[in-house]
Backbone as CSV, one residue per row, in Angstrom:
resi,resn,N_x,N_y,N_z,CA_x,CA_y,CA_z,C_x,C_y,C_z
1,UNK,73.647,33.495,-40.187,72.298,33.933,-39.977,71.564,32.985,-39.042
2,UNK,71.645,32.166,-39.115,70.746,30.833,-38.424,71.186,30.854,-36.857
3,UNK,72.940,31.464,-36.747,73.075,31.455,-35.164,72.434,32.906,-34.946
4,UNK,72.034,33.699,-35.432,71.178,34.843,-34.859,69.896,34.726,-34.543
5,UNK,69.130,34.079,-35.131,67.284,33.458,-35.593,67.093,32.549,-34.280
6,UNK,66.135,33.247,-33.564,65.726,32.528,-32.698,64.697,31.514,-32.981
7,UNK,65.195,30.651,-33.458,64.103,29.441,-34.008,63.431,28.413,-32.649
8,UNK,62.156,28.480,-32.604,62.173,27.436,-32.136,62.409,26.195,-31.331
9,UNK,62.523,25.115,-30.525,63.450,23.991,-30.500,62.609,23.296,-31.516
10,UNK,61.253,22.993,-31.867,61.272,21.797,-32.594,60.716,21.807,-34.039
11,UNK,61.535,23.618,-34.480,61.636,23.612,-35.762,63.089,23.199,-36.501
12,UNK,63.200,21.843,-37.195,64.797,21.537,-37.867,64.922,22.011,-38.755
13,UNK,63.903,22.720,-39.880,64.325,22.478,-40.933,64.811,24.011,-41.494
14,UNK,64.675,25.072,-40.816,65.889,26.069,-41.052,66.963,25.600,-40.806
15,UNK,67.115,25.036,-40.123,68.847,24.654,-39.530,69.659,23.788,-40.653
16,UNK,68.894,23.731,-41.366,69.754,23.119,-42.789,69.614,24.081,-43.956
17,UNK,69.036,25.063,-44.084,69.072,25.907,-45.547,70.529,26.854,-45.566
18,UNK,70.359,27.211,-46.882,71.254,27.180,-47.017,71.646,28.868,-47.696
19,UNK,72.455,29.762,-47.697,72.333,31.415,-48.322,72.371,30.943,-50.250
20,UNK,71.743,32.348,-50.620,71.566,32.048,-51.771,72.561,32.474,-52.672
21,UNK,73.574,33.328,-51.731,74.642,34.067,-52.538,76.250,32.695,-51.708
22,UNK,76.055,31.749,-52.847,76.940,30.757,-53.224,77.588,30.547,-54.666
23,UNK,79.187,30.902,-54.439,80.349,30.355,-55.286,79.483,29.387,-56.648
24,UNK,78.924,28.505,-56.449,78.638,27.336,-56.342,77.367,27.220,-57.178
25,UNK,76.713,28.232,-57.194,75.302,28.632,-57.902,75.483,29.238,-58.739
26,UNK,74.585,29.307,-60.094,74.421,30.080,-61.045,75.179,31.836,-60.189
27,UNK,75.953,32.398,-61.498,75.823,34.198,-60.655,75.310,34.682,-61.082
28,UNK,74.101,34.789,-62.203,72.926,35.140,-62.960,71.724,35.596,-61.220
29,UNK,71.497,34.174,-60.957,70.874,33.734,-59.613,71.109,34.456,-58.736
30,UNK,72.257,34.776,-58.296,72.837,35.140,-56.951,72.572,36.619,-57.290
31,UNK,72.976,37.520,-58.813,73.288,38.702,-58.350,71.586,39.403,-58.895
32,UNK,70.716,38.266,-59.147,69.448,38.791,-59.085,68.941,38.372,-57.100
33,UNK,69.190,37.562,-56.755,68.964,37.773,-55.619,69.557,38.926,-54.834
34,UNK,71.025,39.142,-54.802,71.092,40.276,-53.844,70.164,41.633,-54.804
35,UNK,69.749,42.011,-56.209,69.266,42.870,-56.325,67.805,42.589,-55.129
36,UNK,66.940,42.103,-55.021,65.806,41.455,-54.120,66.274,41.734,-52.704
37,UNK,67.519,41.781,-52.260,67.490,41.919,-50.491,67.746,43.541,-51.259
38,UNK,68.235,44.248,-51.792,68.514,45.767,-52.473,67.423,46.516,-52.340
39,UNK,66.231,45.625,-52.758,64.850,46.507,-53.229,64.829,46.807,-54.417
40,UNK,65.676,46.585,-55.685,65.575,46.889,-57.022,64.919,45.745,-57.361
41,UNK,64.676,44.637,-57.064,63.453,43.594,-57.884,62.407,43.108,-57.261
42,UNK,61.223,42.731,-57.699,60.312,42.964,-56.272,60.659,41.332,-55.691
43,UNK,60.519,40.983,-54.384,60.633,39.862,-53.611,60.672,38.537,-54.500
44,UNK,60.991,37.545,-53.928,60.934,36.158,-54.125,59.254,35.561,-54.207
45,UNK,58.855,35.929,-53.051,57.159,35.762,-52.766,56.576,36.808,-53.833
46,UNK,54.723,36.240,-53.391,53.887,37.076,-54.298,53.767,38.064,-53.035
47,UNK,53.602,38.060,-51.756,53.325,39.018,-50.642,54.797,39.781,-50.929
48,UNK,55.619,39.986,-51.779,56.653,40.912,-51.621,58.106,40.465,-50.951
49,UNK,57.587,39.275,-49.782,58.926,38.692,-48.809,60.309,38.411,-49.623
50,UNK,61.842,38.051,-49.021,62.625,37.714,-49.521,63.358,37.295,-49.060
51,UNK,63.660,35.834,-49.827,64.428,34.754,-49.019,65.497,35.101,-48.188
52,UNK,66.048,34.570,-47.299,67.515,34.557,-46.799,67.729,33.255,-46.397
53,UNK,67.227,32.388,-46.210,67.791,30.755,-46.599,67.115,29.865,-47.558
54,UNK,67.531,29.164,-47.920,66.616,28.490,-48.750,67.169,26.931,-49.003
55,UNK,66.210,25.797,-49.804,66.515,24.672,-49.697,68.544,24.037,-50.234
56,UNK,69.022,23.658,-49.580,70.161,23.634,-49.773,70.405,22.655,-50.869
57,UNK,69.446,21.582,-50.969,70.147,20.897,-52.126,69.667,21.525,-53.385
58,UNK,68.425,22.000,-53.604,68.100,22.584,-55.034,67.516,24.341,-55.393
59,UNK,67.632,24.630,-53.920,67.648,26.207,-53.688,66.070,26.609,-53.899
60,UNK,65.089,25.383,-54.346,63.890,25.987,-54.900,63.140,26.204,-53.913
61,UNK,62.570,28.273,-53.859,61.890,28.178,-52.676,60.564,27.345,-52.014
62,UNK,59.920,26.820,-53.103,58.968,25.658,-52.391,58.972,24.898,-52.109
63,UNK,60.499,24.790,-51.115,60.703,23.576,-50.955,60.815,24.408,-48.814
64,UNK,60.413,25.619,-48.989,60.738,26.162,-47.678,62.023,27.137,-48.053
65,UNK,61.586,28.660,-47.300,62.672,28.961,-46.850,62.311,30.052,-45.960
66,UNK,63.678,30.652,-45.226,63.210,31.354,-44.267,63.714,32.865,-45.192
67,UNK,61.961,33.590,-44.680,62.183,35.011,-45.457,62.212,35.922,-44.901
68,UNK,62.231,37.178,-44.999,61.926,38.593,-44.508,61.056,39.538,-45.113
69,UNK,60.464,40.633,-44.272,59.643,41.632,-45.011,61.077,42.467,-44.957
70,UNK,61.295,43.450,-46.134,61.971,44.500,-46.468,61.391,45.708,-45.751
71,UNK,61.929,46.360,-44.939,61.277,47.585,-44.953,62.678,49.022,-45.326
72,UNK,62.304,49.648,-46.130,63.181,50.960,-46.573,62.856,51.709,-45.989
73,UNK,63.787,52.401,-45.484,63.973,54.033,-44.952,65.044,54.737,-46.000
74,UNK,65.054,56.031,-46.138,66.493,56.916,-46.325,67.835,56.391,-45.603
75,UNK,67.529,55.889,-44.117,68.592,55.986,-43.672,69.193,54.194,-43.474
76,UNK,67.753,53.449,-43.423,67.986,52.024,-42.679,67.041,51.260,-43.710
77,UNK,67.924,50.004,-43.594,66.922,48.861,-44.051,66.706,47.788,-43.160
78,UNK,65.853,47.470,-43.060,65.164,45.942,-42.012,64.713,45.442,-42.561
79,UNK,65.538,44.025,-41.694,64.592,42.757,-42.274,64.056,42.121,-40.943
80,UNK,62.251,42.339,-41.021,61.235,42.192,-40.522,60.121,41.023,-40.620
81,UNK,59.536,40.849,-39.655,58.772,39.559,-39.791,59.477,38.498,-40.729
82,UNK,60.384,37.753,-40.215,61.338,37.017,-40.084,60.705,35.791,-40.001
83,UNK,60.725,34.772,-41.032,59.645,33.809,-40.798,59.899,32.281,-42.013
84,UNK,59.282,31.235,-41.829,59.425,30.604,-42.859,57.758,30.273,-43.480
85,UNK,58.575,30.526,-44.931,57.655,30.161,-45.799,58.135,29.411,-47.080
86,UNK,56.678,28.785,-47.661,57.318,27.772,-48.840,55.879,27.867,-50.113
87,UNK,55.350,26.805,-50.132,54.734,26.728,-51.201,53.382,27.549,-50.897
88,UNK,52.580,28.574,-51.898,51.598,29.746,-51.718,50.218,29.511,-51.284
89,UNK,50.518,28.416,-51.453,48.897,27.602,-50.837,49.184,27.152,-48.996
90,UNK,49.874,27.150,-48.815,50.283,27.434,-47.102,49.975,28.191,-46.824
91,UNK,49.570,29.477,-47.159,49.236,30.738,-46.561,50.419,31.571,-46.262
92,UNK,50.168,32.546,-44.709,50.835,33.072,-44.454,52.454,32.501,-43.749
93,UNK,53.297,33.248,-44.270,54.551,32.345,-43.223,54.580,32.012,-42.103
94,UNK,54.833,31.554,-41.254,55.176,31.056,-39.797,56.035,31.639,-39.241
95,UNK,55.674,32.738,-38.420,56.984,33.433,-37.568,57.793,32.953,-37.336
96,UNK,59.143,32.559,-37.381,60.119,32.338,-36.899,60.081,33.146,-34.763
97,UNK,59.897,34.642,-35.242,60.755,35.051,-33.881,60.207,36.696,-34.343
98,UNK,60.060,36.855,-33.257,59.981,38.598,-33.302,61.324,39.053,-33.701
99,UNK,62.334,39.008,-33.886,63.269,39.577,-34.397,63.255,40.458,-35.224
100,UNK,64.239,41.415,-35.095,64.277,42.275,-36.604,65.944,42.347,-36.931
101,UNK,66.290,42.849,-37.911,67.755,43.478,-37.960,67.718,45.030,-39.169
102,UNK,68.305,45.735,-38.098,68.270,46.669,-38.840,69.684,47.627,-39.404
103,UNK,70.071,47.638,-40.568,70.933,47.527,-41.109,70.844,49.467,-41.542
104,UNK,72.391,50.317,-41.248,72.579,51.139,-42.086,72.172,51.055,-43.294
105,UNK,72.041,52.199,-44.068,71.345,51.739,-45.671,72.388,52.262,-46.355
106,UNK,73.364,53.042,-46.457,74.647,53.298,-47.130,75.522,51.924,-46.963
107,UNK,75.718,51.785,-45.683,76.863,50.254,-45.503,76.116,49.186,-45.904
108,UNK,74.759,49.005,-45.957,74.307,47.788,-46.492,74.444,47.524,-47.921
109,UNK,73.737,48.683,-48.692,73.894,48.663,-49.894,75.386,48.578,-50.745
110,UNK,76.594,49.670,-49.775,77.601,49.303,-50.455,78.227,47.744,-50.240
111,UNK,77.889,47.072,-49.722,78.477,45.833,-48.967,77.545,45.124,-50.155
112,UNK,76.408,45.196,-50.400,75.834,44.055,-51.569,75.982,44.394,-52.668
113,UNK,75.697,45.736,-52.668,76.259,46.316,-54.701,78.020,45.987,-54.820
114,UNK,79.197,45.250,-53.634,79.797,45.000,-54.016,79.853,43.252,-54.142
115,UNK,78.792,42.757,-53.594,78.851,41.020,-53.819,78.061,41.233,-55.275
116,UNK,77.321,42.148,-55.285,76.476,42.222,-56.665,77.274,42.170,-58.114
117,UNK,78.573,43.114,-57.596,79.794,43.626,-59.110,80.464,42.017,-59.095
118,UNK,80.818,41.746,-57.875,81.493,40.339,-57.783,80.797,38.949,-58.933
119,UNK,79.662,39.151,-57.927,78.713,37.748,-59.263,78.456,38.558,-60.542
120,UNK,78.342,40.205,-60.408,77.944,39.825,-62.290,79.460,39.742,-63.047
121,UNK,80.099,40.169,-62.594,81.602,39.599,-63.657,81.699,38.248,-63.416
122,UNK,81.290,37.423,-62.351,81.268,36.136,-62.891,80.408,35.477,-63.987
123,UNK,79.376,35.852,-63.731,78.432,35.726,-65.142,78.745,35.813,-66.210
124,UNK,79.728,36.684,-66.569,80.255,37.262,-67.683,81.685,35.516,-67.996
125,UNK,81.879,34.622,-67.062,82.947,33.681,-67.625,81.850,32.934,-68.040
126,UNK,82.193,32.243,-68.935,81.582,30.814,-68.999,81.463,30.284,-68.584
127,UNK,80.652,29.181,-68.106,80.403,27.970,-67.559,81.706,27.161,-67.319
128,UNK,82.152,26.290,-68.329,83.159,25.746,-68.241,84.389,26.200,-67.751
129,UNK,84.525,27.511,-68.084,85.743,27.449,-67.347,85.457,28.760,-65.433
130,UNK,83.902,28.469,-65.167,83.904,28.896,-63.346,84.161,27.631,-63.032
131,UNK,83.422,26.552,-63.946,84.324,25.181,-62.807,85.333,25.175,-62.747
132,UNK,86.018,25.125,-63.760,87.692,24.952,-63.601,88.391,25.898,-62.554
133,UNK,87.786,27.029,-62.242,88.562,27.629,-61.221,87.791,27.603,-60.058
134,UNK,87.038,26.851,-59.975,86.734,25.952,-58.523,87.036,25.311,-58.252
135,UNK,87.792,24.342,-59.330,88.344,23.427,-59.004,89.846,23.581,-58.797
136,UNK,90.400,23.998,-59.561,91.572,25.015,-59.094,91.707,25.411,-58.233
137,UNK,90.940,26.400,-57.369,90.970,26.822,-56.077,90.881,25.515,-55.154
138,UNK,89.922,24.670,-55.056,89.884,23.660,-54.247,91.059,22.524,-54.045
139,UNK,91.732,22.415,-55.151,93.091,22.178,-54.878,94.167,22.510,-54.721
140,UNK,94.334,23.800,-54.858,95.529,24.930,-54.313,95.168,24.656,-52.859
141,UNK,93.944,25.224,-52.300,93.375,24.896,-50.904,94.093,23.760,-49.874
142,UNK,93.792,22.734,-50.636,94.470,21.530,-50.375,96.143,21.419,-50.262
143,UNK,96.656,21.795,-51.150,97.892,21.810,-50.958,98.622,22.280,-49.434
């Protein structure tokens, strides 16, 4: 995402956030976020917006992140006014970029209602043992 976003030159601090749909994160988290880029939960913000990067070491959006307005059609979804925002007393976000992206709404949705099935059966392991098969994986990797 970040090599698409016409940021700026002497904005840095998108260039370090980080997606919210990570291995690595709660999947409680993740598969309530992709419901939010879906349109089934209302936004991250109180104006409705919804993240697509966010702080990489603790994910909390007031710490900054860069969001989008949702807009629905039947046929398309966009993500519009493309911008960063953080804590609600800042006001309005800061454009990033006139940009938009506008996404089929059948291929979008099937493409996240399937990262969506993905994290909620992870939800469904325990704790203890998603690490273990991260860690597992990370050393098979290695091998």
């Amino acid at each position: 995402m970040r090599d698409l976003l016409d940021v700026p030159e002497d904005w840095e601090q998108p260039l370090y956030e980080t997606t919210p749909l990570r291995d690595d994160w709660r999947p409680k988290a993740v598969v309530d976020h992709l419901d939010r880029l879906l349109g089934v939960q209302p936004g991250d913000y109180d104006d409705g917006r919804v993240s697509l990067l966010v702080c990489a070491v603790c994910g909390d959006l007031w710490c900054g992140a860069v969001s989008v307005e949702l807009a629905l059609s039947p046929q398309t979804i966009t993500w519009q006014k493309i911008g960063w925002q953080g804590d609600p007393e800042d006001g309005e976000p800061e454009t990033l970029t006139g940009q938009s992206f506008t996404f089929d709404r059948d291929e979008y949705e099937q493409l996240l209602r399937g990262l969506r099935e993905h994290y909620r059966k992870q939800a469904l392991v325990p704790p203890p043992l998603r690490f273990l098969r991260r860690v597992l994986r990370r050393g098979s990797a290695n091998s």
